[in-house]
MMTF fields as JSON, N, C-alpha, C and O atoms, coordinates in Angstrom:
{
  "mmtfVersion": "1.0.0",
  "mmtfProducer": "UNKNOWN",
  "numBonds": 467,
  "numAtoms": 468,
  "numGroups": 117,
  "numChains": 1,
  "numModels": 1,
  "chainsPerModel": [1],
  "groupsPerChain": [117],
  "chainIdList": ["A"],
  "bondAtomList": [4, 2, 8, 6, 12, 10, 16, 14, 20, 18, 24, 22, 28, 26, 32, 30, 36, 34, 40, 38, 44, 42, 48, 46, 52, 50, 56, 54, 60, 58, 64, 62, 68, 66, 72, 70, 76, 74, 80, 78, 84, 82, 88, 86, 92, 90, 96, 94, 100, 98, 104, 102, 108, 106, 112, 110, 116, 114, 120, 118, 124, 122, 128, 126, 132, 130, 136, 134, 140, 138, 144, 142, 148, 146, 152, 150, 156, 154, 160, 158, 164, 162, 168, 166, 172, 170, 176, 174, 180, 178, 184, 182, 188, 186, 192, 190, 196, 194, 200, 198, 204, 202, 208, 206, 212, 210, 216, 214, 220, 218, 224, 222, 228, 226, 232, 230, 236, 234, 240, 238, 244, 242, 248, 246, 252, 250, 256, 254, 260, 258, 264, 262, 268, 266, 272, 270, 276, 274, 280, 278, 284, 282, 288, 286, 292, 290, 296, 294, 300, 298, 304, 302, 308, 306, 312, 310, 316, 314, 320, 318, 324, 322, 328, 326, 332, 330, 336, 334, 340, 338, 344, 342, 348, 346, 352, 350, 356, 354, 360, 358, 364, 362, 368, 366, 372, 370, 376, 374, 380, 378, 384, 382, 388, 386, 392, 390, 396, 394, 400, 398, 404, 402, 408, 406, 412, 410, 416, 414, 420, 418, 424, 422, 428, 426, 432, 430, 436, 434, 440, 438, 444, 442, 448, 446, 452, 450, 456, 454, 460, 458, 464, 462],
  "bondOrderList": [1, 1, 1, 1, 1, 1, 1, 1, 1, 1, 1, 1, 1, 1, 1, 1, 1, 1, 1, 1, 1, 1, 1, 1, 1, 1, 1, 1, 1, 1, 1, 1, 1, 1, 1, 1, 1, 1, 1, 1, 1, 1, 1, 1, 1, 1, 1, 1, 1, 1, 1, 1, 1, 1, 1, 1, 1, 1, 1, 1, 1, 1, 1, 1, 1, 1, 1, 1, 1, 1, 1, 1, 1, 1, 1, 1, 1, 1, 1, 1, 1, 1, 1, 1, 1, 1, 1, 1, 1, 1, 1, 1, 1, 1, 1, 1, 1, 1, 1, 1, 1, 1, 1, 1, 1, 1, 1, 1, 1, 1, 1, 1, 1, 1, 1, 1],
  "groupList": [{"groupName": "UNK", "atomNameList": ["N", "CA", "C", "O"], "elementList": ["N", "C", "C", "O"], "formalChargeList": [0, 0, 0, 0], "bondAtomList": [1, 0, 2, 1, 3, 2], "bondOrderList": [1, 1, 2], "singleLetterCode": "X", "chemCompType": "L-PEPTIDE LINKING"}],
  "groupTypeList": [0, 0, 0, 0, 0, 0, 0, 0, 0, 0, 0, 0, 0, 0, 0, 0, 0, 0, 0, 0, 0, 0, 0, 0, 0, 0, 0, 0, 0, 0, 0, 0, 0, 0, 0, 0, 0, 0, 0, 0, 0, 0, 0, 0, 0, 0, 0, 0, 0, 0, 0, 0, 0, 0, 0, 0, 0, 0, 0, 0, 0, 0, 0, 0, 0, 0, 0, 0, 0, 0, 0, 0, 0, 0, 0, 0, 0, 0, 0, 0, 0, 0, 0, 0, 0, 0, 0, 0, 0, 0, 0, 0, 0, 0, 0, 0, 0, 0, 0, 0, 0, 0, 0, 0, 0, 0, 0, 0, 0, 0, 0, 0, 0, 0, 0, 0, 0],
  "groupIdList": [1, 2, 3, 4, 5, 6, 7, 8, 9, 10, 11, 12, 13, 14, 15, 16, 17, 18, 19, 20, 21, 22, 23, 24, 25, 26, 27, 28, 29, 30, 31, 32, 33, 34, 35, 36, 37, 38, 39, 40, 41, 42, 43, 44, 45, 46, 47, 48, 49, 50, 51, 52, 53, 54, 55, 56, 57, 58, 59, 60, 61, 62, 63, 64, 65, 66, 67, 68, 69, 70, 71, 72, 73, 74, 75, 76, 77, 78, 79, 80, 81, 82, 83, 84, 85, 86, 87, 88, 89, 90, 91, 92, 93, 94, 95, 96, 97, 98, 99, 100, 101, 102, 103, 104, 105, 106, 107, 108, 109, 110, 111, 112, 113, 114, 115, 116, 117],
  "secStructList": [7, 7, 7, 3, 3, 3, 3, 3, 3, 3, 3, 3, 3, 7, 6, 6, 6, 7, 1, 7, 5, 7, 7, 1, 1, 7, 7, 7, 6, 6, 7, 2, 2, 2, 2, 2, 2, 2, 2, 2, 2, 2, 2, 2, 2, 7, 1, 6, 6, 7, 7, 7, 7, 7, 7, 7, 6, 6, 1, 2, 2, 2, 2, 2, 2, 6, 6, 6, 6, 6, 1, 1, 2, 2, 2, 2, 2, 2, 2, 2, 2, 2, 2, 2, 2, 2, 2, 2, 6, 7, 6, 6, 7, 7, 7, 3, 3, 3, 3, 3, 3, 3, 3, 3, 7, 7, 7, 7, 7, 7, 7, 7, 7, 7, 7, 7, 7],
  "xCoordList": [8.688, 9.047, 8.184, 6.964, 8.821, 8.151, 8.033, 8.958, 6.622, 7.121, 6.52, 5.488, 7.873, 6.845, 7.22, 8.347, 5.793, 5.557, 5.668, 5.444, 6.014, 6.395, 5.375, 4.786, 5.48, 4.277, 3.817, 4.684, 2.962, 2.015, 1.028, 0.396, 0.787, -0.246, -0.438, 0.41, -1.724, -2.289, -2.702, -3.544, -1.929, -2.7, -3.91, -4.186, -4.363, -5.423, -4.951, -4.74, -4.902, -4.608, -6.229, -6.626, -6.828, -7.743, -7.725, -7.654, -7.819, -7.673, -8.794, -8.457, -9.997, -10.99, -10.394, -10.768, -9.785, -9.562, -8.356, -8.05, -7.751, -6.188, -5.157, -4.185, -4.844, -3.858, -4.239, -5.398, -2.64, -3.021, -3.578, -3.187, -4.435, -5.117, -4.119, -4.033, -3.322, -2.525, -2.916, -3.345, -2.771, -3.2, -2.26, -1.067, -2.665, -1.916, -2.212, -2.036, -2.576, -2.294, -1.909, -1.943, -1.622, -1.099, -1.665, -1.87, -1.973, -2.922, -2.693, -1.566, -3.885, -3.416, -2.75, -3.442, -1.676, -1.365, -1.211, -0.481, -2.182, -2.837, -4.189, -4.636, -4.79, -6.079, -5.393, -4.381, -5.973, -5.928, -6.113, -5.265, -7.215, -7.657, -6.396, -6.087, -5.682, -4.978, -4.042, -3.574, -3.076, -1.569, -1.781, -0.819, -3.029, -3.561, -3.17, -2.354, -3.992, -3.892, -2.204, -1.485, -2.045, -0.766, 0.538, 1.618, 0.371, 1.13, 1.083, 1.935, -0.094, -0.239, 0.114, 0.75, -0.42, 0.599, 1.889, 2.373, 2.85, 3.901, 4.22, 5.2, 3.903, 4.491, 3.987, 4.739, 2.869, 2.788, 4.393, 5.194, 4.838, 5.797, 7.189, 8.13, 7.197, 8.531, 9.024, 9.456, 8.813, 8.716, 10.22, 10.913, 10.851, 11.786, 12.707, 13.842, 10.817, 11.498, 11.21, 10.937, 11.095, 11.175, 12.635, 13.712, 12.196, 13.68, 14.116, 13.603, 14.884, 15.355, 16.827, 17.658, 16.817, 17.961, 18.134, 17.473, 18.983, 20.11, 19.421, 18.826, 19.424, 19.496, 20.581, 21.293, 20.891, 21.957, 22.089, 21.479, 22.577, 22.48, 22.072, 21.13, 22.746, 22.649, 21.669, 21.673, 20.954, 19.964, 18.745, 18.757, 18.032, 16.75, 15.884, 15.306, 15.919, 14.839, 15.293, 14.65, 17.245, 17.717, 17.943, 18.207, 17.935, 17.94, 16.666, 16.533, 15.407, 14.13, 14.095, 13.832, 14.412, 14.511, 14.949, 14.042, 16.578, 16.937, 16.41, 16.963, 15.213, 14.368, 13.106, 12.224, 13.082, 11.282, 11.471, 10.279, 12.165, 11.878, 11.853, 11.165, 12.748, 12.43, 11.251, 10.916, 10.801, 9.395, 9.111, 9.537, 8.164, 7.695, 6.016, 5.368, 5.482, 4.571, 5.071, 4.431, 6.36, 6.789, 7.225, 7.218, 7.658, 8.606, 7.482, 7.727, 6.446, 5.586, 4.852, 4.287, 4.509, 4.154, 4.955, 4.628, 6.392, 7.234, 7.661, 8.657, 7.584, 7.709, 6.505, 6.637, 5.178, 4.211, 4.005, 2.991, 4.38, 4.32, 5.267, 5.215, 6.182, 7.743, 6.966, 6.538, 6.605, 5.78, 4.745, 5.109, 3.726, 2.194, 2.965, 2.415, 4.197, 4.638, 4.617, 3.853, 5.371, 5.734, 4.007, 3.766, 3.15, 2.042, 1.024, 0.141, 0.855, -0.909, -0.454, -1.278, 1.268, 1.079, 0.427, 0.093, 0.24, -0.75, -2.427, -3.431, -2.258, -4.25, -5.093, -6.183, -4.633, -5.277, -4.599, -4.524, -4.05, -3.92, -5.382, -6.324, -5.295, -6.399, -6.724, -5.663, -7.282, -7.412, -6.937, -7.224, -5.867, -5.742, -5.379, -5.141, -5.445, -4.873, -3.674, -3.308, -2.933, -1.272, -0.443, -0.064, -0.301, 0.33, 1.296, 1.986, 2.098, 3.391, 3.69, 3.107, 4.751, 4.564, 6.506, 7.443, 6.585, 7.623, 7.833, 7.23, 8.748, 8.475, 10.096, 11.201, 9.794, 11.066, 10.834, 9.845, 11.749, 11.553, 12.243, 12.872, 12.357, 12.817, 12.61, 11.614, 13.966, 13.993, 14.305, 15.308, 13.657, 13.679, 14.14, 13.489, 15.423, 16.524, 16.095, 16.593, 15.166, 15.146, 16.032, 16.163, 16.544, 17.66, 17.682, 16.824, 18.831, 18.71, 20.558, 21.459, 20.346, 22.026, 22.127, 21.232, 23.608, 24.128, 23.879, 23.714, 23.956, 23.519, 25.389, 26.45, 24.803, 26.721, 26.237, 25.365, 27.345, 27.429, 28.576, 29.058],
  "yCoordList": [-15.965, -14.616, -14.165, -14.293, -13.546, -13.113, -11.629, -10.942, -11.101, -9.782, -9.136, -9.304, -8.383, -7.648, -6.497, -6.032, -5.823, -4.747, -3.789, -4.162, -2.675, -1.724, -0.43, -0.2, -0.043, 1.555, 1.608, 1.68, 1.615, 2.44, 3.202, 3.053, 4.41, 5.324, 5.496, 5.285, 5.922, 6.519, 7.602, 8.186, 8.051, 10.013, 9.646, 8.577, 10.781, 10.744, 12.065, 13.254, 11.271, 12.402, 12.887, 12.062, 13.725, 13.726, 15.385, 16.581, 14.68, 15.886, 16.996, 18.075, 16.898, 18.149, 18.575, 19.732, 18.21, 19.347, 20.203, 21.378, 19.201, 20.202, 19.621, 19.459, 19.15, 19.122, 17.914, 17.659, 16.701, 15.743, 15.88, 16.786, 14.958, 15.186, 14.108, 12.972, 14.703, 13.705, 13.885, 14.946, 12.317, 11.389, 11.826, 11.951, 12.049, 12.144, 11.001, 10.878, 10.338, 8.61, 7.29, 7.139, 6.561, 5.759, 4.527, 3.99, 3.985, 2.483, 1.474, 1.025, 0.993, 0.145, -1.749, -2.555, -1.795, -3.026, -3.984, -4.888, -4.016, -5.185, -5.535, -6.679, -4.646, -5.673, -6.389, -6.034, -7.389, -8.723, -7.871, -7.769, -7.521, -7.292, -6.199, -6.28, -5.184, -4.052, -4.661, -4.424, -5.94, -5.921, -7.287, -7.563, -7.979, -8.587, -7.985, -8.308, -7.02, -6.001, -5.467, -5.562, -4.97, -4.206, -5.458, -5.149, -6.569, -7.474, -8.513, -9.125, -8.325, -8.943, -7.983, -8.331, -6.266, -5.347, -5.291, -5.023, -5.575, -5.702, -6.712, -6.441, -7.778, -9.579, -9.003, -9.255, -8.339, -8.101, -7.359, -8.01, -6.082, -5.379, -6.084, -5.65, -7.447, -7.956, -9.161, -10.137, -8.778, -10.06, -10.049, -9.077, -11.401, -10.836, -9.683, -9.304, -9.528, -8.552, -7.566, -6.821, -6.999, -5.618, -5.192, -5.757, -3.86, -3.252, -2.434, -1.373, -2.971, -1.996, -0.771, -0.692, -0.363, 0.867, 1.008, 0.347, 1.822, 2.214, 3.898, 4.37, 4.607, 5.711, 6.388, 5.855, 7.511, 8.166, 9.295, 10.319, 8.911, 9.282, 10.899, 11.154, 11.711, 13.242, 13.45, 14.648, 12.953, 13.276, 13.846, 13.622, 14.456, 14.877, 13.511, 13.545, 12.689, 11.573, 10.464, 10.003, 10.378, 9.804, 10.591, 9.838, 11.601, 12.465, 12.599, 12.908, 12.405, 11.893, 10.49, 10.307, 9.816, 8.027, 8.421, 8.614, 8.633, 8.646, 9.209, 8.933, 10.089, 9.902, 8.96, 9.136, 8.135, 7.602, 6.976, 6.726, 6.197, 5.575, 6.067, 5.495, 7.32, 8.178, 9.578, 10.163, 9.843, 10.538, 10.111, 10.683, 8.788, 8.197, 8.986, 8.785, 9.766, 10.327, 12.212, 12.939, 12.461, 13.634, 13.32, 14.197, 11.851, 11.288, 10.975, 11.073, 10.661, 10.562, 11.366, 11.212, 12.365, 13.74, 14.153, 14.129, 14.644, 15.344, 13.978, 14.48, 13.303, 11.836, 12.62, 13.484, 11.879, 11.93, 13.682, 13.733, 14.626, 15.735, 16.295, 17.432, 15.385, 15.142, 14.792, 15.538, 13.831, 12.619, 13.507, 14.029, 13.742, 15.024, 16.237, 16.72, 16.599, 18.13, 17.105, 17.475, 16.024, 15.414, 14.777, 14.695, 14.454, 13.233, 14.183, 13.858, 15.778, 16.983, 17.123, 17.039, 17.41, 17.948, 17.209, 17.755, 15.873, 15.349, 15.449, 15.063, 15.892, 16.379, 15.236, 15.473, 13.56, 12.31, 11.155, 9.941, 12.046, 11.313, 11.047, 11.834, 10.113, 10.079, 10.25, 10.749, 10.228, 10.347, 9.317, 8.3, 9.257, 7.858, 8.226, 9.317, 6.429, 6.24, 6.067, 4.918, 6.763, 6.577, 6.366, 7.099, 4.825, 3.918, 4.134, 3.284, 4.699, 4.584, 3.447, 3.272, 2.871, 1.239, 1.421, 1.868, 1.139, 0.72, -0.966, -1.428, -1.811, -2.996, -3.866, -3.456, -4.762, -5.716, -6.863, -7.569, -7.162, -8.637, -9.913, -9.388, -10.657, -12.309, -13.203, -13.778, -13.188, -14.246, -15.916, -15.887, -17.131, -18.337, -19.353, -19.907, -19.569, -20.376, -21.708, -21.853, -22.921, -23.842, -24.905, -25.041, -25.532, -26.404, -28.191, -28.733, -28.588, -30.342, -29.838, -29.107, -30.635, -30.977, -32.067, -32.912, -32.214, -33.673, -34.619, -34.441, -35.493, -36.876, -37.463, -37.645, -37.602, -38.583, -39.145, -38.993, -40.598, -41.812, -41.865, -42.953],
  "zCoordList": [-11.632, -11.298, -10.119, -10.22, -8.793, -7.626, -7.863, -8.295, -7.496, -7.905, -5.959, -5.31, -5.686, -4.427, -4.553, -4.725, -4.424, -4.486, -3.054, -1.902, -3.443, -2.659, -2.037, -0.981, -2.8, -3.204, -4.137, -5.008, -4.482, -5.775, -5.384, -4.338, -6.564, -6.258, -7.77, -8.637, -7.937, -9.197, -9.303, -8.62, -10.478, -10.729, -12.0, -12.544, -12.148, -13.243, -14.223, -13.985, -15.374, -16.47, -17.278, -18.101, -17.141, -17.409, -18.523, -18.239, -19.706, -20.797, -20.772, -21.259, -20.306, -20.489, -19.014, -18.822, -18.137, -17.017, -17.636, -17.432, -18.484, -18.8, -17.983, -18.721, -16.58, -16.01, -15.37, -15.039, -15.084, -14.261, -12.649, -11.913, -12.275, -10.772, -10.346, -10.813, -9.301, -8.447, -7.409, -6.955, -6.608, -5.441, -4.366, -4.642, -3.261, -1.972, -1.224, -0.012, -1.835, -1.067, -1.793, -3.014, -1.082, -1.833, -1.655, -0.566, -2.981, -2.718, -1.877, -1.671, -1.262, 0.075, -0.841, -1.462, -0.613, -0.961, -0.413, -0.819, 1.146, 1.787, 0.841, 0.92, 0.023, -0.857, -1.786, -2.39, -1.872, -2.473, -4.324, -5.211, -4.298, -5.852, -6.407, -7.596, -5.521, -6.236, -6.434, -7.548, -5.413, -5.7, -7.003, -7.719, -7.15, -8.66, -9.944, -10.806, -9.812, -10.995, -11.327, -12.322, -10.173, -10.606, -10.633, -11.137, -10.175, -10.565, -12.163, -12.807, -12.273, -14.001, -15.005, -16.0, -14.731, -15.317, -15.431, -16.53, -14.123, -14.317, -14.931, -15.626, -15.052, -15.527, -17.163, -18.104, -17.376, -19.15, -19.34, -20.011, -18.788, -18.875, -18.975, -19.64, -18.086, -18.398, -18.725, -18.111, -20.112, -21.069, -21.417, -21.119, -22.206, -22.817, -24.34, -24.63, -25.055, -25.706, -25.384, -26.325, -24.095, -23.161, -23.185, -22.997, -23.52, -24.022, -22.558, -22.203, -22.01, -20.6, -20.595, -21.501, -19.976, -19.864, -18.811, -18.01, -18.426, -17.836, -17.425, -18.394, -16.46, -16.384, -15.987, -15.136, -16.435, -16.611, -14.696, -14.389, -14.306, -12.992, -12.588, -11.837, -13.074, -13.309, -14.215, -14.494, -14.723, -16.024, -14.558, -13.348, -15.251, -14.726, -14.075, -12.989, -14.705, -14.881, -13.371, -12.427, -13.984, -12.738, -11.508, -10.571, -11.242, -9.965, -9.538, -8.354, -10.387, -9.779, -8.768, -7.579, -9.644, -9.154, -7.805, -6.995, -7.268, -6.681, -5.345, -4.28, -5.438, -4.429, -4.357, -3.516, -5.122, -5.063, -4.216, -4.036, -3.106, -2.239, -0.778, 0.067, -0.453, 0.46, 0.577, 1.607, -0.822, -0.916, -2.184, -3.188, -2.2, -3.522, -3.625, -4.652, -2.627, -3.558, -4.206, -4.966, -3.542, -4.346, -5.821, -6.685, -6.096, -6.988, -7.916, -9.118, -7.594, -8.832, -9.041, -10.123, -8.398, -9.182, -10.386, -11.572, -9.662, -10.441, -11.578, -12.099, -11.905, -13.09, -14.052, -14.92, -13.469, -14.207, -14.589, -15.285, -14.465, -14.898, -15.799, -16.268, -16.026, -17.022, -17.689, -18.57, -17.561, -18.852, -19.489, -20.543, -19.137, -18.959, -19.917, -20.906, -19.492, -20.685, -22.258, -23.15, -22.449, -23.651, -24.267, -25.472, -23.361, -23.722, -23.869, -24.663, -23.059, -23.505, -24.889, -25.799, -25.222, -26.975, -28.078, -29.129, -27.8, -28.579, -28.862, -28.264, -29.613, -29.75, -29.446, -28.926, -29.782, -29.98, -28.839, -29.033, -27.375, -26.492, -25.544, -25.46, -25.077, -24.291, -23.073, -22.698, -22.277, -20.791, -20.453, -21.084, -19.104, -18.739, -17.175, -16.657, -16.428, -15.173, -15.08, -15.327, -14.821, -14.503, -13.211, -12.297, -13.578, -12.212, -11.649, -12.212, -10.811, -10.643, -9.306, -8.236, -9.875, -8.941, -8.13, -8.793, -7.244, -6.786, -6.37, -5.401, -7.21, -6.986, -7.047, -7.402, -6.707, -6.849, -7.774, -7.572, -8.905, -9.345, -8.623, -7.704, -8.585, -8.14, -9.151, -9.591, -9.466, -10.509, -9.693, -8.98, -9.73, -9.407, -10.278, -11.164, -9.922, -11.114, -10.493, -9.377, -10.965, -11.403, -11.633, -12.849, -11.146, -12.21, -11.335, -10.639, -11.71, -11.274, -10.683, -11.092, -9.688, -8.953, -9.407, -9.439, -9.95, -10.956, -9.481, -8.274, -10.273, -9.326, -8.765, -9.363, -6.978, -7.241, -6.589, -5.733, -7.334, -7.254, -6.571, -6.257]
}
């Protein structure tokens, strides 16, 4: 599996401030060590009992998508702050780094050409 990556940036959800701190830049994915990381993250993520979907085009979620590649750091604000209303109501969530990755998979089909005689 090839994975190339696109954009990523990270916000910080940080529970004693109250509100996520989002990034106005976006991680450089000429270093060697970031597109590491965020590529073994992704390869954990797509296993085969990874459950995938479909987004519903008009839904909130898919009329987000539909911009992340022409303003992918407006697109992950407004994501991770969707996510942030459903994930502060928990009293026993934790502080975390929240990745948002734009990427491509490549799948590499393997196989043998029959032999002719």
């Amino acid at each position: 599996m090839d994975i190339y990556l696109k954009r990523a940036i990270l916000h910080i959800i940080d529970r004693e401030a109250g509100d996520p701190v989002y990034s106005q830049v976006e991680l450089d994915l000429t270093t060697e060590y970031i597109r590491d990381y965020l590529t073994k993250k992704i390869q954990k993520l797509s296993t085969a009992q990874t459950k995938t979907g479909v987004l519903v085009e008009n839904s909130t979620i898919g009329q987000l998508a539909n911009v992340a590649e022409s303003d992918f750091t407006q697109f992950s604000e407004h994501f991770v702050a969707r996510w942030y209303d459903t994930y502060h109501q928990s009293e026993d969530a934790p502080s975390a780094d929240v990745f948002i990755v734009l990427y491509e998979i490549y799948q590499q089909v393997f196989g043998r050409l029959p032999a002719i005689r």
